[in-house]
C-alpha positions in Angstrom: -56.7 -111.1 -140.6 -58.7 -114.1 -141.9 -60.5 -116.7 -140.2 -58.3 -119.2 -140.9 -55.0 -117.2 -138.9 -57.5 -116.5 -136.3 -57.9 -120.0 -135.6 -54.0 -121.2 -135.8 -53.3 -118.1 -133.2 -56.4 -119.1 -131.1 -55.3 -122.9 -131.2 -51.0 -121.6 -130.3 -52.4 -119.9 -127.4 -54.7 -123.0 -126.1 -51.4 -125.1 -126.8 -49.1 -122.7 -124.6 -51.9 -122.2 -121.9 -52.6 -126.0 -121.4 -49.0 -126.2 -121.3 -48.2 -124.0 -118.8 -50.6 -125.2 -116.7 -49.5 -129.3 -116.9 -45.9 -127.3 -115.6 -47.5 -125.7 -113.2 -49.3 -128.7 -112.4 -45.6 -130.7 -112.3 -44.1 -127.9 -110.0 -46.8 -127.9 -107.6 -46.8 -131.5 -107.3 -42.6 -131.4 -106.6 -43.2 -128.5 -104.4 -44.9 -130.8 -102.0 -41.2 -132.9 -101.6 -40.4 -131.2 -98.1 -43.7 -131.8 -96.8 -44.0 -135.4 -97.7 -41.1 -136.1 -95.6 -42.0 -133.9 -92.9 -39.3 -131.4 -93.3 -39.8 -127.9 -92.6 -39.7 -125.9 -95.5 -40.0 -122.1 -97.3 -43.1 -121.7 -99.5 -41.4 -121.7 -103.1 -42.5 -119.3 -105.5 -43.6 -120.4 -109.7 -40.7 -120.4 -111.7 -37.8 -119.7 -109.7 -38.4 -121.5 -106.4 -36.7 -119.7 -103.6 -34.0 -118.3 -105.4 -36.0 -116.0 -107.3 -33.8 -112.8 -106.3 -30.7 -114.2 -107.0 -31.4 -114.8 -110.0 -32.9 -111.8 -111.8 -30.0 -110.1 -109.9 -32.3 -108.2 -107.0 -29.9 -109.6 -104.2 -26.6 -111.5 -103.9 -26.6 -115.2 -104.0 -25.1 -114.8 -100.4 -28.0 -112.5 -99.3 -30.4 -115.0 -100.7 -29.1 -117.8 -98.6 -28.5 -115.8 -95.1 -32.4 -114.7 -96.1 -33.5 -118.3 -96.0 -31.3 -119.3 -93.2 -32.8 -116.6 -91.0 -36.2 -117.7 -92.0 -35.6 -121.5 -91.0 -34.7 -120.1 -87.6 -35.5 -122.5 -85.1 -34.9 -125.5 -87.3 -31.3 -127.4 -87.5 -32.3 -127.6 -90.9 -35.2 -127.0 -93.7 -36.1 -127.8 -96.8 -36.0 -125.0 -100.1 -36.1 -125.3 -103.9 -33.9 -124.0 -107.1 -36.7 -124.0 -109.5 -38.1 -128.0 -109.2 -34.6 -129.2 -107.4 -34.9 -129.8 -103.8 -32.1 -128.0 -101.2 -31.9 -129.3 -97.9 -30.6 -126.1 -95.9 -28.3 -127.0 -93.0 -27.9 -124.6 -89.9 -26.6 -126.5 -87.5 -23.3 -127.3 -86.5 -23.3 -130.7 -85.7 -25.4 -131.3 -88.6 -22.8 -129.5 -90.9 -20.2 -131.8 -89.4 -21.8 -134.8 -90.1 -22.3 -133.5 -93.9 -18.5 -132.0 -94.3 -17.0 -134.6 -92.4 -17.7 -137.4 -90.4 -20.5 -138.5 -93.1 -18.5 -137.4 -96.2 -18.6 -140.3 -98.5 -22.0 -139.9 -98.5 -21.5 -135.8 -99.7 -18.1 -135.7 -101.5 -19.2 -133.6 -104.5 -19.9 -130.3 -105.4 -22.8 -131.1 -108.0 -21.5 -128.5 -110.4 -21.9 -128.8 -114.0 -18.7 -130.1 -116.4 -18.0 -131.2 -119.6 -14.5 -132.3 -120.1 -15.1 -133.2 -124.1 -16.1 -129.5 -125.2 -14.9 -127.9 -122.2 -12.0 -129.0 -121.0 -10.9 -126.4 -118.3 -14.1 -126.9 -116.9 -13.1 -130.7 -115.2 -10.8 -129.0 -112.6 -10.2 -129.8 -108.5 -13.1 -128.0 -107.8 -15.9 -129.7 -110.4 -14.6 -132.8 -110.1 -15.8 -136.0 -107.3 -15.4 -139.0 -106.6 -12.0 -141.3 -107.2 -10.5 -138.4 -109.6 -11.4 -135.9 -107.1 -9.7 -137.2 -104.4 -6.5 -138.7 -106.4 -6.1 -135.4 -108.2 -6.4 -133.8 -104.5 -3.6 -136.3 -102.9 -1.7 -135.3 -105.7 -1.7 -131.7 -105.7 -1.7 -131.3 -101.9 2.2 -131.1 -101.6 2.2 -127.4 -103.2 0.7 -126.2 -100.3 2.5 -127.4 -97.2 4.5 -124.5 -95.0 7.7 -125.7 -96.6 6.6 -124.5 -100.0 5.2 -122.2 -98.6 8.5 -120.8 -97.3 9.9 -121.7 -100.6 7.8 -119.1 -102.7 7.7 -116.7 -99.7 9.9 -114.3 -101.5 7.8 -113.9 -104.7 5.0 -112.6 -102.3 7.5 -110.2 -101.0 8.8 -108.9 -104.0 5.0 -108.2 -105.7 4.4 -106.6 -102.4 7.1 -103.7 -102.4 6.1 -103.6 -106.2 2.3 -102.9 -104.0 4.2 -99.8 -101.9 6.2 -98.3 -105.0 2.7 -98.6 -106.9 0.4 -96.4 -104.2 3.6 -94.4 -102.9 2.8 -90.9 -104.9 -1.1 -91.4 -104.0 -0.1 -91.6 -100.7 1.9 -88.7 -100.5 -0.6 -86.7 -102.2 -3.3 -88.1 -100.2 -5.7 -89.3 -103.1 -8.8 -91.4 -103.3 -7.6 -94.6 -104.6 -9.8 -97.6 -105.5 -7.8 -100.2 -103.4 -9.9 -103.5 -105.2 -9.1 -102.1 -108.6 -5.5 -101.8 -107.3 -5.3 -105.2 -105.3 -6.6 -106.9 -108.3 -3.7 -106.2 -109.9 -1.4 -107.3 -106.9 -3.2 -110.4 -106.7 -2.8 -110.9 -110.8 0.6 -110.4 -110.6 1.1 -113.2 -107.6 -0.9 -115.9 -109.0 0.3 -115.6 -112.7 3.9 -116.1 -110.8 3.0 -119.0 -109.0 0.5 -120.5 -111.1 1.6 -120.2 -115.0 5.0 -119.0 -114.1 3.9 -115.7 -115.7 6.0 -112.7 -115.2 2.6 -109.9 -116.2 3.7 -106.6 -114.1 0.0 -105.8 -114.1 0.6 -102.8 -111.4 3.0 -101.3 -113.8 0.9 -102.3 -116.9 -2.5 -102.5 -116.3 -2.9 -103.5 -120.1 -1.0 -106.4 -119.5 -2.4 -109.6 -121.9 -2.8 -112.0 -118.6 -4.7 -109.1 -116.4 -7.0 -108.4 -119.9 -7.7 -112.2 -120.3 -8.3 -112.9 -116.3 -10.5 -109.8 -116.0 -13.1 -111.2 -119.0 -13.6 -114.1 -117.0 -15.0 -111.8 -114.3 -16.9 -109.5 -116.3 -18.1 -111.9 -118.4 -19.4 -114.0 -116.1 -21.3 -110.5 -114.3 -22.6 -109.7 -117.5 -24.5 -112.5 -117.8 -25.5 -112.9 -114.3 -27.3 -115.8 -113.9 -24.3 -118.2 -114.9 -22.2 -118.3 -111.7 -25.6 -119.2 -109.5 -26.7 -121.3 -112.2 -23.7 -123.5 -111.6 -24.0 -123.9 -108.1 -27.7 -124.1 -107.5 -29.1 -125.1 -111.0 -26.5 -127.2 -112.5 -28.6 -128.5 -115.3 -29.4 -125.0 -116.1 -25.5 -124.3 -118.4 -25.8 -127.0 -120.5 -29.5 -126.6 -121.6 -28.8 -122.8 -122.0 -25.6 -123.8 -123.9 -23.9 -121.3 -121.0 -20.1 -121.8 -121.3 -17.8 -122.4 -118.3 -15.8 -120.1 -119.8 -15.7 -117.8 -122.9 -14.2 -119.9 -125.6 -11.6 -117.5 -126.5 -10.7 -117.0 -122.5 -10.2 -120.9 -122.9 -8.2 -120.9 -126.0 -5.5 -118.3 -124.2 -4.9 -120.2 -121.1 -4.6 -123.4 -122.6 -2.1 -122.0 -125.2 -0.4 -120.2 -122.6 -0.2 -123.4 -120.3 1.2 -125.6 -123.1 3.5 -123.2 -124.1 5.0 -122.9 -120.6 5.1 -126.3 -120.1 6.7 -127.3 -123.9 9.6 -124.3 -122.6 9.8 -125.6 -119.0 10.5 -129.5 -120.2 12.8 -128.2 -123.7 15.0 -125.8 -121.5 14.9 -128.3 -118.5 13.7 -125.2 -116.2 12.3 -125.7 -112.7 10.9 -123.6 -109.9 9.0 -124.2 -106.7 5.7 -123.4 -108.0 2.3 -124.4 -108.8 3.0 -125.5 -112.4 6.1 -127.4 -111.6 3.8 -129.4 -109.4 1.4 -130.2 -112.3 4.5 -131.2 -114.8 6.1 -133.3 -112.7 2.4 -134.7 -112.4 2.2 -134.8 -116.2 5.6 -136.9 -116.8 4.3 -139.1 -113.4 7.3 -138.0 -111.4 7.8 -138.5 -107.9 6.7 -135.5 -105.9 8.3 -134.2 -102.8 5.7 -135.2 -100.0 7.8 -133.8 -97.2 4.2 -133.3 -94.5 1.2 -132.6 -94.3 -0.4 -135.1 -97.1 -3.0 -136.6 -95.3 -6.1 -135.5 -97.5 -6.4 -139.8 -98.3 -4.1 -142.5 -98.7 -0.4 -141.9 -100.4 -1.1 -145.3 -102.7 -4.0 -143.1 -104.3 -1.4 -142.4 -106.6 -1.5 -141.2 -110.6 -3.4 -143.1 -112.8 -0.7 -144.2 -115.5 -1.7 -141.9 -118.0 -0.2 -138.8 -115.7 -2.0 -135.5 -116.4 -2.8 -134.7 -120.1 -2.1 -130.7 -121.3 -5.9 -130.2 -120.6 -5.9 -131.6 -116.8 -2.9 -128.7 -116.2 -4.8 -126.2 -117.8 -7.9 -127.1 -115.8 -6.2 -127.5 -112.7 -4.0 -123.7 -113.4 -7.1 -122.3 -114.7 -8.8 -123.0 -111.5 -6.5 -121.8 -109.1 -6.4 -118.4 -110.6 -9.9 -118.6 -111.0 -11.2 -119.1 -107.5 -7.8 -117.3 -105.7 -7.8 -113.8 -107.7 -11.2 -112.6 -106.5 -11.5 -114.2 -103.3 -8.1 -112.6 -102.2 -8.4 -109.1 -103.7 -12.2 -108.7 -102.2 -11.0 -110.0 -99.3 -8.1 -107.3 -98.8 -10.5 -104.5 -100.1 -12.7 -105.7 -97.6 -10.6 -105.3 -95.2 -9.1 -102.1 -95.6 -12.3 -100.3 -95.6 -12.9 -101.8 -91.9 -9.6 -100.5 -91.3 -10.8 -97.0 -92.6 -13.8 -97.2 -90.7 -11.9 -98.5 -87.1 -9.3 -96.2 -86.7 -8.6 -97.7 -83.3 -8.4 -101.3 -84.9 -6.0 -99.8 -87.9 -3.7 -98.1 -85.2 -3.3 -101.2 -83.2 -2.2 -103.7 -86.2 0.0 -101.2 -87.3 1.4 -101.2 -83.7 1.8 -104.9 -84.3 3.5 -104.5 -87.7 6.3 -102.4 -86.9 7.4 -104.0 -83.7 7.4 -107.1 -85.5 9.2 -105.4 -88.4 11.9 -103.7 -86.4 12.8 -107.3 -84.6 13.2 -108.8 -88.2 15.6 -106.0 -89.2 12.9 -104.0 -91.2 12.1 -106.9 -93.2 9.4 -108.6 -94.2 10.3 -112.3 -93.5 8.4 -115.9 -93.0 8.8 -115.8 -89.2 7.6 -112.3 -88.7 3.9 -112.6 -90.6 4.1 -115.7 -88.6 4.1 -113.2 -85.0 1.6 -110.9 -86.0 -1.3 -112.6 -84.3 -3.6 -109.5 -84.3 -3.2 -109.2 -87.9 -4.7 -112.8 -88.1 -7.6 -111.9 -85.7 -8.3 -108.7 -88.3 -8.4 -111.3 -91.0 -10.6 -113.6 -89.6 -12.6 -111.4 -88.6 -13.2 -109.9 -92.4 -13.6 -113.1 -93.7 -16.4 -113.9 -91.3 -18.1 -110.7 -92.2 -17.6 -111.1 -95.4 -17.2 -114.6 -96.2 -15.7 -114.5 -100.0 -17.6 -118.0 -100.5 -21.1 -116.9 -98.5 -22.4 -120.5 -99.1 -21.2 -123.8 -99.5 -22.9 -126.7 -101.6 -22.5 -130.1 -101.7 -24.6 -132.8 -103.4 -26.2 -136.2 -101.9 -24.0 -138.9 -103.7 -25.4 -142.1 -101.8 -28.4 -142.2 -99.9 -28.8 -141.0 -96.8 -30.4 -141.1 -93.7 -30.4 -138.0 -91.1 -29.3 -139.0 -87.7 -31.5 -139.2 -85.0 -34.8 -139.4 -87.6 -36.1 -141.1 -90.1 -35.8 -138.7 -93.0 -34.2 -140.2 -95.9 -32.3 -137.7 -98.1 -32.1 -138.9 -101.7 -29.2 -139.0 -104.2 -28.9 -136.0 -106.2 -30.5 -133.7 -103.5 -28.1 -130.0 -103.4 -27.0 -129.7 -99.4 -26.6 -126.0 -98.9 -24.6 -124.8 -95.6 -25.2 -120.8 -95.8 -21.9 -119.7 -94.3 -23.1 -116.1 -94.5 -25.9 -117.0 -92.4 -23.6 -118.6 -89.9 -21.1 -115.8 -89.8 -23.6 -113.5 -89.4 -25.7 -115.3 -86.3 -26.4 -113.4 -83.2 -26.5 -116.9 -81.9 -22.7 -117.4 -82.5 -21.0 -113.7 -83.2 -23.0 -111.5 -81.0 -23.4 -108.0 -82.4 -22.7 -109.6 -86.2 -22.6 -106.0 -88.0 -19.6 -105.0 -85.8 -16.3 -105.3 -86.8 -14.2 -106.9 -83.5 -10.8 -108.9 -84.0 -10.7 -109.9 -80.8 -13.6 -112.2 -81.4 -10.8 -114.7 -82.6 -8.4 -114.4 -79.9 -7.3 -117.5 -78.2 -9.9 -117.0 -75.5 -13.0 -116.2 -77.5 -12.2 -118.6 -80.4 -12.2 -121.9 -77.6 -16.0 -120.6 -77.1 -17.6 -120.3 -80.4 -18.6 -123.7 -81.6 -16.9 -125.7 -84.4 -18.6 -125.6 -88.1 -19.7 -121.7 -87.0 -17.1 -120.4 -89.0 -16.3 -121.9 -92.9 -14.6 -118.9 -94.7 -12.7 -121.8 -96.5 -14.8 -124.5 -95.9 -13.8 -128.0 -93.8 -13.2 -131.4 -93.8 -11.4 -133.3 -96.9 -13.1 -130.6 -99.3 -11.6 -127.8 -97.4 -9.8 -125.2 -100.2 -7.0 -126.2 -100.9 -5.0 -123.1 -101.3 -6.1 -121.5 -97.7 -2.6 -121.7 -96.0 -1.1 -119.4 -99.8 -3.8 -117.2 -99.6 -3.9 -116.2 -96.4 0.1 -115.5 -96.5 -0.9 -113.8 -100.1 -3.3 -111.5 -97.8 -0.8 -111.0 -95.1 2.1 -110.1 -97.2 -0.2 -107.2 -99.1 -1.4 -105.7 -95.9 1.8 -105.6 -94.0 3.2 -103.8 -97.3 0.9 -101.5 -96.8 0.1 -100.7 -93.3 3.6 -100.5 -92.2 4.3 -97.3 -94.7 0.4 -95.9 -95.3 -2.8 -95.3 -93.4 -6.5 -95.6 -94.6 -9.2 -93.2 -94.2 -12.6 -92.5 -95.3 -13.8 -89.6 -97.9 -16.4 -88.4 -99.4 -16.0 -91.1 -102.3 -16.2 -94.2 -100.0 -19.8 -96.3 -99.9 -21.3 -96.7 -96.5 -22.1 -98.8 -95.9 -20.9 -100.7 -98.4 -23.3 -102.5 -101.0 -23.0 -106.0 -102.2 -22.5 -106.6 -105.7 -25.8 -108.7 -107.1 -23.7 -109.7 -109.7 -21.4 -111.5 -108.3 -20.9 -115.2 -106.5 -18.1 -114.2 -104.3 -19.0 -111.4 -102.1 -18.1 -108.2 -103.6 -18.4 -105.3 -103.1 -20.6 -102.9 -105.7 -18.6 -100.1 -107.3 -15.2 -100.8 -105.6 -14.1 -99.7 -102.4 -12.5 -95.9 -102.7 -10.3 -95.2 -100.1 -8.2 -92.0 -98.7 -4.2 -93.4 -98.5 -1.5 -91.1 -96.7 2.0 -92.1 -96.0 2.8 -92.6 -91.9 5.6 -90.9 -89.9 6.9 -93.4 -88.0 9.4 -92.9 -84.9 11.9 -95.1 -85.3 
């Protein structure tokens, strides 16, 4: 090598070195944030910050935030870092109050990353803030109410005994079945009905197009690993990365798919009491049926006068498959393997089930789901275990000064409220690792504290489909339970391991499960 290589390699390397040092210099220096305003704080580490583990996959995103909460113990709240970006940690329920709801205007968006021009499904309900945010959100709150509820009951029912028919021969041979895999497909089936108006019949086809397309956003997104925590806790990470929001062929297939439902829906003057009827009627800036329950914000926060373009409805379907698919069938998996593992739990919903079965005529209606308050309590109590969203963010939109000090947070500052960590609190759930319904009976539930529990989040932000998929859980469980019972083999995880992977809480491998039919005495 001659001299003259020597040198440009020696004079690269002085370059990159006295680089790396004026960022290590910069980081230092923005490490000091928390302490200039007297916040406590977790000692960040060089790159990463504090969520290091997350990131190169070593622990859930969930983990990683119930980690920091449980070091900030003693503190209502604490200061922490995603690479150079100040988080203010929140731990305290008043405190999370104050952010969620009574000082909202000051907290109203997610601080995600979205680019309507290139990506257009990414500018959905759950990106958005501000006035489209909430007008979008007045607007699309009428698909939710009980009424409609009661109105699309029926398709839940129907892709439940579809559910029975599907496991029936497992259960009678008493196999190992992988009950997420299986879910998964129930909970495909439901949304593509109510959301696109999509007949898929995923349990009978597992090839179906819809189910291939909605499970690439999933392992797409686990492949890469770092974009789903990217976008919560580094949203300037995507766009320099050039990370996608979605795959662009995953992109092209719902919004041809949306378009083409909605160019047949408006040609063939077809309507149904579902999630895309909601959207067209939004589209042509029809009236829409506000029968209760609306007040999110004001009824004049109407439609701007441009009504929703094709994109908006493809964003606004996209999403609600998006963030319901998962979160339901992890939740039900979830909750069949405590089932499995609690006999005596399993045995007493079931009780509940058939007596409220046999006073329904054998039917699974409305008004019975409606009685079976255990059943609730066994939910509630999963999805504080195992919170499908373990944290929630929200991002400093307007100055702001914590009450009762004289710490100012600035704009632009991530707020994260580790609902993981809450759930999971001696403090509030004593004995956290054990699985116990009756921790939400009427008479515990009136002494744990408000803001303890946020499997759906609260205040105006609160998800928006909570009331459908909770009656989308109930409706797959009662299927089940009132003809099959759950056991644990050889094949099932325990305990079960979280899936690094993912953003949702999931579990790692699946859950395997032992079904057998019941003999029930009539």
């Amino acid at each position: 090598m001659n001299t003259a290589v020597v040198n440009i390699i020696i004079s690269l390397c002085k370059t990159f070195l006295v680089i790396l040092l004026v960022l290590y210099a910069y980081y230092k220096y923005r490490y000091s944030y928390w302490k200039k305003k007297g916040v406590a704080y977790l000692e960040p580490s060089f790159p990463f910050g504090n969520i290091g583990d997350a990131l190169l996959q070593r622990k859930s995103v969930g983990l990683q935030f119930q980690d920091i909460y449980n070091k900030l113990a003693g503190h209502e709240l604490g200061g922490a870092f995603s690479f150079i970006r100040p988080m203010l940690i929140v731990r305290e329920p008043e405190m999370i109050k104050n952010i969620v709801v009574k000082d909202f205007v000051h907290f109203h968006g997610h601080g995600t990353y979205f680019d309507e021009e290139s990506e257009p499904l990414s500018a959905n309900l759950f990106t958005l803030s501000g006035y489209r945010w909430r007008n979008l959100r007045t607007n699309l709150t009428p698909t939710f109410t009980s009424g409609k509820m009661k109105t699309m009951f029926q398709i839940l029912v129907d892709c439940g005994n579809e559910l029975g028919k599907h496991v029936d021969q497992s259960a009678a041979n008493g196999d190992n079945i992988e009950v997420k895999d299986i879910l998964a497909k129930f909970s495909t089936d439901v949304i593509a009905l109510f959301a696109f108006g999509v007949q898929c019949n995923c349990l009978k086809n597992p090839d179906a197009e819809f189910r291939k397309w909605g499970r690439k956003i999933f392992e797409t997104n686990r492949k890469t690993g770092v974009k789903d925590v990217a976008m919560f806790v580094a949203p300037a990470l995507p766009p320099i990365l050039k990370i996608p929001f979605v795959p662009l062929d995953v992109s092209q297939y719902f919004k041809k798919m949306v378009k083409e439902t909605v160019e047949y829906r408006e040609s063939n003057r077809v309507k149904r009491n579902d999630f895309m009827q909601l959207l067209i009627e939004m589209e042509n800036k029809g009236t829409l049926d506000t029968e209760e329950e609306t007040s999110d914000t004001s009824k004049a926060d109407s439609l701007n006068d441009a009504g929703l373009t094709m994109n908006e409805i493809a964003a606004q379907a996209f999403i609600f498959f998006a963030a319901g698919f998962e979160t339901s069938s992890t939740t039900m998996s979830f909750c069949l393997y405590e089932l499995a593992m609690n006999r005596e739990v399993q045995e007493r919903v079931q009780e509940e089930i058939d007596a409220a079965l046999r006073k329904h005529e054998d039917k699974i209606t409305y008004e019975a789901i409606q009685e079976m308050e255990y059943l609730d309590n066994v939910i509630s109590e999963t999805l504080r275990k195992y919170p499908p969203a373990p944290f929630l963010v929200r991002e400093c939109t307007k100055k702001y000064t914590i009450p009762g000090t004289d710490v100012v947070i600035e704009k632009g500052t991530l707020i994260i409220i580790p609902v993981m960590g809450l759930h999971r609190d001696q403090k509030y759930y004593p004995d956290p690792e054990r699985f116990d319904p009756d921790r939400f009976s009427k008479e515990m539930k009136d002494r744990t504290p408000q803001f303890t529990y946020l499997p759906f989040g609260e205040g105006p932000r609160v998800c928006i489909g909570m009331r459908f998929g909770l009656q989308h859980i109930k409706v797959a469980l009662v299927s089940l339970l009132s003809k099959y019972s759950f056991h644990v083999s050889n094949r099932t995880s325990v305990p079960l391991k979280t899936d690094t992977r993912s953003i949702i809480t999931s579990a790692a491998g699946g859950v395997w499960l032992k079904i057998k039919k019941r003999f029930i005495n009539k």
